[in-house]
C-alpha positions as CSV (number, residue, x, y, z in Angstrom):
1,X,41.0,12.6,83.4
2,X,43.9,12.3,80.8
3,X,43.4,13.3,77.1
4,X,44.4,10.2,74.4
5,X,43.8,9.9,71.1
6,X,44.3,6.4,69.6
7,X,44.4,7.9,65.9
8,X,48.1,8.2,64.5
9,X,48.1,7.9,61.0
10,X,49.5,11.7,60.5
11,X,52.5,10.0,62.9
12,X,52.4,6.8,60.4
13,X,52.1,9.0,56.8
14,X,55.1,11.6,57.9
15,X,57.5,8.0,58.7
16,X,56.3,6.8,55.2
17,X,56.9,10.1,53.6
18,X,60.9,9.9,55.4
19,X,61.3,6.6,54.1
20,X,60.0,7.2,50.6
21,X,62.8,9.9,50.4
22,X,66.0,9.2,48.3
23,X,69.1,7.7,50.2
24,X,71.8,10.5,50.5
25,X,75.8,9.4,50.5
26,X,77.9,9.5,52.4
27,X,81.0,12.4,52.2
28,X,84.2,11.0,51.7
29,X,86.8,11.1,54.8
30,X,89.1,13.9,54.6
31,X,92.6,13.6,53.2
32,X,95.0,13.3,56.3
33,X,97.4,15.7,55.9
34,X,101.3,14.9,56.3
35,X,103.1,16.8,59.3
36,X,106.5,16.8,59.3
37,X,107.8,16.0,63.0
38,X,110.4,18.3,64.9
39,X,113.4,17.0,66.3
40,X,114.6,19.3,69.1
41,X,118.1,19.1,69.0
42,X,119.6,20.5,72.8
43,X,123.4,20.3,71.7
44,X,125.0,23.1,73.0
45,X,122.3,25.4,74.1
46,X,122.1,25.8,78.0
47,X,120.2,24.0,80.5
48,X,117.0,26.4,81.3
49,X,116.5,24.9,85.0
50,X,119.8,26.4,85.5
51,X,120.1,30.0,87.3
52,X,121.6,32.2,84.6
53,X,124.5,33.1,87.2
54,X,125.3,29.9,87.3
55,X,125.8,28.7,83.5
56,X,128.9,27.4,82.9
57,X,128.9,27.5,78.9
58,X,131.2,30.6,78.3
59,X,132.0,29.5,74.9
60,X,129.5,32.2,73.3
61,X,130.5,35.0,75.9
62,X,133.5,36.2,74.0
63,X,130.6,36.5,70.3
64,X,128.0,37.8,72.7
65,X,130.3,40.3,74.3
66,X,131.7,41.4,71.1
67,X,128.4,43.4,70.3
68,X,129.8,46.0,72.4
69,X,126.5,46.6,73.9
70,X,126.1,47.8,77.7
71,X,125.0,50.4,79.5
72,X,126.3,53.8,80.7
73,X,126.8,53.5,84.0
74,X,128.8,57.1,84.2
75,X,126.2,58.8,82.7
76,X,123.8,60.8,85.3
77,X,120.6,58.8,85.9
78,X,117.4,61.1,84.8
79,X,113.9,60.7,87.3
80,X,112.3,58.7,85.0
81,X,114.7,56.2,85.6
82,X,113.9,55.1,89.3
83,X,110.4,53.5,88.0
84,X,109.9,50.6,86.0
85,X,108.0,51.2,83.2
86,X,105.2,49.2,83.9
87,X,104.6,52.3,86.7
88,X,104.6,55.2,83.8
89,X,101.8,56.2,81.4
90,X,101.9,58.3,78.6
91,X,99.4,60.9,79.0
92,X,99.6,63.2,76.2
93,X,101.6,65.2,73.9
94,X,102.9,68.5,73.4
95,X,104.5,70.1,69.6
96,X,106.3,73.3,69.5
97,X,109.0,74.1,66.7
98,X,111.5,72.4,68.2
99,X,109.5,68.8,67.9
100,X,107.2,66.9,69.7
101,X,107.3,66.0,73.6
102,X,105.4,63.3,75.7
103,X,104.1,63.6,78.5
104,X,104.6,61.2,81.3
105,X,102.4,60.3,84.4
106,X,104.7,58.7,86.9
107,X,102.9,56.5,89.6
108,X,102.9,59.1,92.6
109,X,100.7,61.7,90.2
110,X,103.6,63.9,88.9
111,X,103.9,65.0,85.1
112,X,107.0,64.6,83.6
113,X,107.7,66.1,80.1
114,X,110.2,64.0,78.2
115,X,111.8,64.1,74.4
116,X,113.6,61.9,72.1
117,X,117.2,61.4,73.6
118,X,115.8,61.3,77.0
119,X,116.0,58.0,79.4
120,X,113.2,56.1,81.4
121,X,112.9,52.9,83.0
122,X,114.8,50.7,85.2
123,X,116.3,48.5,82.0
124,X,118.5,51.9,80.5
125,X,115.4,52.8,78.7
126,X,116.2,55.4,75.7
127,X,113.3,57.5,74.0
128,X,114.1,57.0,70.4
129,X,110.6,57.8,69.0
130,X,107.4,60.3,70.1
131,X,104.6,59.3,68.4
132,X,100.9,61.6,69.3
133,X,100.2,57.8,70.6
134,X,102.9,55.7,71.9
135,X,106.4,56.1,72.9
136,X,109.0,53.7,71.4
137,X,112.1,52.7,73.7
138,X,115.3,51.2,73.1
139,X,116.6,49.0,76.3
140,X,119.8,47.3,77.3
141,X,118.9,44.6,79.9
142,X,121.1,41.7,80.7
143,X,121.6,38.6,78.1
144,X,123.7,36.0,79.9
145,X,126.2,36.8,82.8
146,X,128.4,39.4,81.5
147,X,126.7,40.7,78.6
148,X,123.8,42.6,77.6
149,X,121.4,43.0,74.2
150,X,119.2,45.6,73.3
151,X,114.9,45.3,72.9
152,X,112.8,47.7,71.6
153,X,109.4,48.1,73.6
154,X,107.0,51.3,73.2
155,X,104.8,53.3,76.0
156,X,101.0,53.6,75.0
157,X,99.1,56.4,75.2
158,X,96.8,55.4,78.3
159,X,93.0,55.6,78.0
């Protein structure tokens, strides 16, 4: 046995009541704003599906090598210097009068303690900064064939 009631007036008065109702208007479209296009101009850079070995474009090697940027390769590698940095953690810090020291967890567990000055990282990776969280770096990794450019990256404290 199904329930039905035949009676819908309530249905009826509430349509009435939604039709009685003022018309709203319609918003305007929004203004279409103007952007200027960008014309990628490829003169003279190099062709980056090309190996870097094999560019042939010297003509900004002699500017490039001019910086007189690359790394010491007389100078006595320190331990932190066989990992990549991506292997290291900054654990910590230590201060005594002489300054502030970091402390470095290298990936097979050992604690190294390192200072401004001091070198880590595969890239010629030079401590130029000890913060009580981060360490900030200053590396010389290769540019194009024959030259080199230095990037700042940093060492957070790890969690």
């Amino acid at each position: 046995m199904a329930c039905s009631n035949d009676d819908v007036t309530d249905l009826n008065n509430y349509i009435e009541e939604v039709k009685a109702r003022p018309k709203g208007g319609i918003e305007p479209l929004p203004e279409i704003k103007v952007v200027e296009p960008f014309v990628f101009k490829p003169e003279g850079l190099r062709d980056p599906f090309q190996p870097l070995d094999k560019v042939n474009d010297t003509s900004n090697l002699d500017v490039a090598g001019a910086n007189g940027i690359k790394p010491d390769t007389e100078r006595r590698k320190e331990e932190l210097e066989a990992y990549s940095l991506d292997t290291l953690r900054m654990a910590g810090t230590l201060s005594n009068n002489k300054g502030l020291w970091a402390l470095i967890k290298a990936k097979d567990g050992t604690i190294h303690r390192v200072q401004v000055g001091n070198h880590m990282g595969q890239n010629y990776g030079k401590i130029i900064r000890i913060l009580p969280d981060k360490i900030e770096l200053m590396e010389i990794v290769p540019d194009k064939p024959g030259t080199w450019r230095e990037q700042q990256t940093s060492l957070a404290l790890a969690d």
